[in-house]
N, C-alpha and C positions, 0 to 999 in steps of 0.2 A: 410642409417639407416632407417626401419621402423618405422613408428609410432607404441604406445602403446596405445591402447586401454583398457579399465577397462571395461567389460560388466555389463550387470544386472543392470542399470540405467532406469531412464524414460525418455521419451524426454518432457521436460517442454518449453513450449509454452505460448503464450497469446492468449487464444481462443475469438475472436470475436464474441460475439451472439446478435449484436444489432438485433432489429425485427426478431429474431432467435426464432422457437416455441419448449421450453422446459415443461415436463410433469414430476409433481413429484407426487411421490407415496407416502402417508402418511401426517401427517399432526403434528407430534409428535414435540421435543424437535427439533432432528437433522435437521428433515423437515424444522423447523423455520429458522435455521442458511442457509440450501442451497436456499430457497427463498430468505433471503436476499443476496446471494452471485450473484443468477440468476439476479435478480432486478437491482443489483449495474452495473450489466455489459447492462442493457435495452434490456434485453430478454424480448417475451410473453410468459408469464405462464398459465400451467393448475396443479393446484391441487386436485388429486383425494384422500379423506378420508372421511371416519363417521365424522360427527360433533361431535360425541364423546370422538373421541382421537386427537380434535383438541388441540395445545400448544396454552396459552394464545395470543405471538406472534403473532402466524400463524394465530387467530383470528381477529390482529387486520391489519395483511396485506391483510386479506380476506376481511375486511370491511372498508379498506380505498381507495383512488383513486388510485390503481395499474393497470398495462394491467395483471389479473390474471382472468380465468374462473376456476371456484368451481364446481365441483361435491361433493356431499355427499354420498357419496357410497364406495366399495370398486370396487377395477381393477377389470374390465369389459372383458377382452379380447383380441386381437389381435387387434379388434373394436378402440380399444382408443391410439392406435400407432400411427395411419392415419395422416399424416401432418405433426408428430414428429422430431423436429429434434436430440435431446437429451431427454435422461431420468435419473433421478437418483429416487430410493427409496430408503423409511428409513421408514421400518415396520419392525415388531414382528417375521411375518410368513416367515422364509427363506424357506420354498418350495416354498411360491407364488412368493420369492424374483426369486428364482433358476428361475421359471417357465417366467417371465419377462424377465432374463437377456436374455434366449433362445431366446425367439421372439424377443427381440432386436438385438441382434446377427444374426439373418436371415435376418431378413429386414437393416443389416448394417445400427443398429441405436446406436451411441456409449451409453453408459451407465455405470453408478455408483452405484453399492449395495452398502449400507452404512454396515461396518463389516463383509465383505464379498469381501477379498481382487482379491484370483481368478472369484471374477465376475463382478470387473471392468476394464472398457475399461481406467481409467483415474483414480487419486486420486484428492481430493480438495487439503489436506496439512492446513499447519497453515500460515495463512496472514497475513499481515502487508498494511495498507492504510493509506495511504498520500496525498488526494489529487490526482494526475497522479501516485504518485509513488505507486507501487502494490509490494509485496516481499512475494516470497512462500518458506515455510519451509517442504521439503517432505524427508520423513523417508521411502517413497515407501510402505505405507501400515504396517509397522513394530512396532510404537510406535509413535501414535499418541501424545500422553501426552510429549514424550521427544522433540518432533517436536513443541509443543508448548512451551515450557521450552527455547529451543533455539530461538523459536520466540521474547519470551521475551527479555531476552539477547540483540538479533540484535538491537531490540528497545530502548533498552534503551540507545544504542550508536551509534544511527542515529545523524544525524545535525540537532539543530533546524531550523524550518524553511525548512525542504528539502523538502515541498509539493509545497509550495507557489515559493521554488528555481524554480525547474522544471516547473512551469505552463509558467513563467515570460519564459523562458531561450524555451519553444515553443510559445509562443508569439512573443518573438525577431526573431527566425526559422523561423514563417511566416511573418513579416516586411519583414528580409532579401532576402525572395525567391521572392517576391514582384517588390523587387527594385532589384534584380541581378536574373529576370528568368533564366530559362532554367533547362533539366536535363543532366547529364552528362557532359563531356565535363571536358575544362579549370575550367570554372565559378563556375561550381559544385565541383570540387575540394580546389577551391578557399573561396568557401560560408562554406564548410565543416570544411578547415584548421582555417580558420578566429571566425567561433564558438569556435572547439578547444582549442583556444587560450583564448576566452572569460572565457570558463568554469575554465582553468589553472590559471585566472590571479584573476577572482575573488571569493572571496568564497560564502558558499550558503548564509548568514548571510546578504550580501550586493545584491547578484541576488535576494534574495526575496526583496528588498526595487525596485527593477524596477520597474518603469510606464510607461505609452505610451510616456511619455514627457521625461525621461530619455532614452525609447528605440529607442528615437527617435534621440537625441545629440550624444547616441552614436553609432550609424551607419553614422550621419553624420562623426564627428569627429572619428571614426575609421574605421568603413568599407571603406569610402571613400577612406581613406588614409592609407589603408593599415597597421594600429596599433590599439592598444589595449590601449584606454584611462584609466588612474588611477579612481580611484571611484568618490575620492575626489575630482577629477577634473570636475567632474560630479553635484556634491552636492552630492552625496552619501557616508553618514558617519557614521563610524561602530558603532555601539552601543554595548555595555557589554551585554552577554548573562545570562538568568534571573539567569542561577547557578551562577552567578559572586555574582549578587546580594543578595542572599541568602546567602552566605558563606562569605559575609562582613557583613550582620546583624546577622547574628550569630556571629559572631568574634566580631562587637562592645562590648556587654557587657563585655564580658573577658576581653578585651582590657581597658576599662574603670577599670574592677576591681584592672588591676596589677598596673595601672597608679596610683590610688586611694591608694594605699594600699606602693605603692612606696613613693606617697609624705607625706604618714605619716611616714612612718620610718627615712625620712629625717627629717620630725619636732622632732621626739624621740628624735633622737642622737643628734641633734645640739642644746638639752634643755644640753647634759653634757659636764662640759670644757674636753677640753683638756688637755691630759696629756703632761707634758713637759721633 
């Protein structure tokens, strides 16, 4: 049986850009949001725009302690590629956009025209941050707004806590590789099954209460030994998640009211005799 294949996909990646030199075109609305997108991941920035059609934003990541070099001008030329390792633009003028992506393209500098889906090498999409955890919602250029709509959705039925889950749950990752080196092998198979199990047995709700001092009892008490210690046996104990909370103080009053409203009707009737 062959496999089936669905074409006409992206391939979605986590592009690493720490100390990676990105150059963005424009200084607008959208320019705001991909600076802070560049930033989040600890890229160096160059922003070239007029101070004119700076976004309030982009103003104020211009003038606070970023790795960003500010030009005030517009694109310069083939001149301002030099070093680049990425580009994305988000101005007005699509010839000058066109004229970019070209020289990008030559010099195999990947690039992003913003609304200008055949002259990107790559889309952003709509994100979700958590902490470690990153989630891209991409419509391939088609419908940005329904890519955000679905973003929403996702989020609203993530697990609480699933940023702080995941930081704990690589922290524990590197205790363990610590105290069981090596790659490959038994060991590695064994370090890998033995997380597995961790993530299966507890939820994110209790892996975010981890600290050094519980990741530490339980690699004693389970790595060592080959199991998967209970929370509770831990000191780690589950707490009501805040919707809990919220959907019983809402419910109090009502609850008060029928109570309230019950033991008067019980006073009514029992002021009249009984009939015999």
């Amino acid at each position: 049986m062959s496999p089936s294949v669905l074409g006409g996909a992206s391939l979605l990646v986590a592009w690493q850009l720490k100390d990676k030199h990105v150059l963005i075109v424009g200084g607008g609305d959208v320019a705001s949001g991909r600076i802070e997108s560049v930033l989040a991941a600890d890229a160096r920035l160059t922003i070239i725009s007029p101070s004119s059609g700076l976004h309030p934003l982009t103003k104020l990541f211009i003038e606070g302690s970023y790795p960003i070099t500010y030009h005030d001008r517009t694109f310069g030329g083939v001149e301002d590629l030099s070093g680049v390792d990425m580009v994305l633009t988000a101005i007005d003028d699509v010839s000058q956009s066109r004229t970019i992506c070209a020289l990008c393209r030559d010099l195999k500098i990947p690039v992003n025209v913003a609304d200008i889906p055949d002259s990107c090498d790559f889309f952003f999409g709509s994100q979700i941050r958590d902490g470690p955890l990153q989630i891209m919602v991409s419509t391939n250029g088609q419908s940005p707004k329904l890519a955000n709509i679905i973003k929403r959705k996702i989020e609203n039925h993530l697990p609480e806590h699933a940023g702080d889950a995941i930081a704990n749950v690589g922290r524990l990752r590197t205790l363990l590789k610590e105290r069981a080196p090596g790659v490959g092998g038994e060991v590695s198979k064994r370090r890998m099954k033995w997380m597995v199990d961790v993530c299966n047995s507890w939820d994110f709700q209790e892996l975010a209460q981890l600290n050094e001092q519980t990741m530490k009892k339980l690699l004693d008490a389970g790595w060592e030994n080959g199991t998967v210690p209970e929370p509770a046996d831990l000191g780690v104990r589950r707490k009501w998640p805040t919707s809990v909370f919220t959907a019983i103080s809402a419910a109090v009053p009502a609850m008060t009211f029928v109570a309230g409203a019950t033991f008067a009707c019980i006073l009514l009737f029992s002021r009249f005799p009984r009939s015999r």
